[in-house]
C-alpha positions as CSV (number, residue, x, y, z in Angstrom):
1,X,0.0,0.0,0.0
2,X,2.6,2.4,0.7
3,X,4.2,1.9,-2.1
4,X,0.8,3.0,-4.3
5,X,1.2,6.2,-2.0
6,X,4.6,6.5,-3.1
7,X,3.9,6.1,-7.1
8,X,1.3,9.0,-6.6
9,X,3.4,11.5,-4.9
10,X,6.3,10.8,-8.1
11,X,3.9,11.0,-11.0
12,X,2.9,14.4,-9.1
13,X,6.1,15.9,-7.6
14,X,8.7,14.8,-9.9
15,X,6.4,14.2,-13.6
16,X,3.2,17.2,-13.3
17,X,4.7,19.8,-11.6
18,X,8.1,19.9,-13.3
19,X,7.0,22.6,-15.2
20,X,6.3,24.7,-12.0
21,X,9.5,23.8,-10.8
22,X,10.9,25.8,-14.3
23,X,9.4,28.7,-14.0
24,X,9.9,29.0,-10.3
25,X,13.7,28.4,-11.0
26,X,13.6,31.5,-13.6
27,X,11.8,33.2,-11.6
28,X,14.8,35.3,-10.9
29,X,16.0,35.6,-14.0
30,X,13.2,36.8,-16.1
31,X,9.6,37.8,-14.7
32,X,8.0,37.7,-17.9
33,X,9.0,34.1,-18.4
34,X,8.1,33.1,-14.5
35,X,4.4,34.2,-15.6
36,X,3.6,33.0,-18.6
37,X,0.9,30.8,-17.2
38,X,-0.9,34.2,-15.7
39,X,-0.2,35.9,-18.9
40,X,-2.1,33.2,-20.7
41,X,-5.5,33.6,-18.3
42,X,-4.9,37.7,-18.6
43,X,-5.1,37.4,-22.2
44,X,-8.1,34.7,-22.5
45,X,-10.1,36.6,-20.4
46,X,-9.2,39.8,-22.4
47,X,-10.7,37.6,-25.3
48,X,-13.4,36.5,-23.5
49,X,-14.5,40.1,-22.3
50,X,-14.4,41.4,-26.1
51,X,-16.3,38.5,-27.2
52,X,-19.2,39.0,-24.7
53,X,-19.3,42.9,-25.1
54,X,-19.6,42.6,-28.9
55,X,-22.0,40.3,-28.5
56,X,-24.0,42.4,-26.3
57,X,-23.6,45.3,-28.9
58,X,-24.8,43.1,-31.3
59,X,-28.3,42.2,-29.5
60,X,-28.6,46.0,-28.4
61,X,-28.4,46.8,-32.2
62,X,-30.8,44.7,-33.2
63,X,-33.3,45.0,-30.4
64,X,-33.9,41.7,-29.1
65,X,-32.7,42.5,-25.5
66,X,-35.1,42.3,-22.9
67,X,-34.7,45.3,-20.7
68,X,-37.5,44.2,-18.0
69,X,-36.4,45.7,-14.5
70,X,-38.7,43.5,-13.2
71,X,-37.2,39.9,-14.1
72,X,-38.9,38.7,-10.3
73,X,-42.0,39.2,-8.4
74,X,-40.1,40.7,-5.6
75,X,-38.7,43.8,-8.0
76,X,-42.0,44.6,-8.8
């Protein structure tokens, strides 16, 4: 049994999380490089937020949004 304990704290410590272990070890060296991985999320959510405003221009445009204030009874 411990040695099934043991096989799952390699394939994590020493196979998935080498990559973290890069970019913590250039961390010093180069910032931009040590934060790729946040530089990736900052961009797709830049997408994202794009995406969803032009498609709320879009609906505005064509007058299909519903601009009920009173969505539930308790707004009413």
């Amino acid at each position: 049994m411990k040695a099934f304990f043991e096989g799952i704290q390699y394939l994590f410590v020493d196979i998935l999380f080498a990559p973290w272990d890069f970019l913590r070890s250039v961390e010093l060296s180069s910032w931009f490089v040590a934060n790729t991985i946040n530089w990736i999320f900052v961009i797709i959510c830049a997408s994202a937020l794009v995406y969803w405003i032009k498609q709320l221009k879009i609906f505005e445009d064509a007058g299909t949004e519903k601009q009920d204030t009173t969505a539930h009874s308790f707004l009413k």
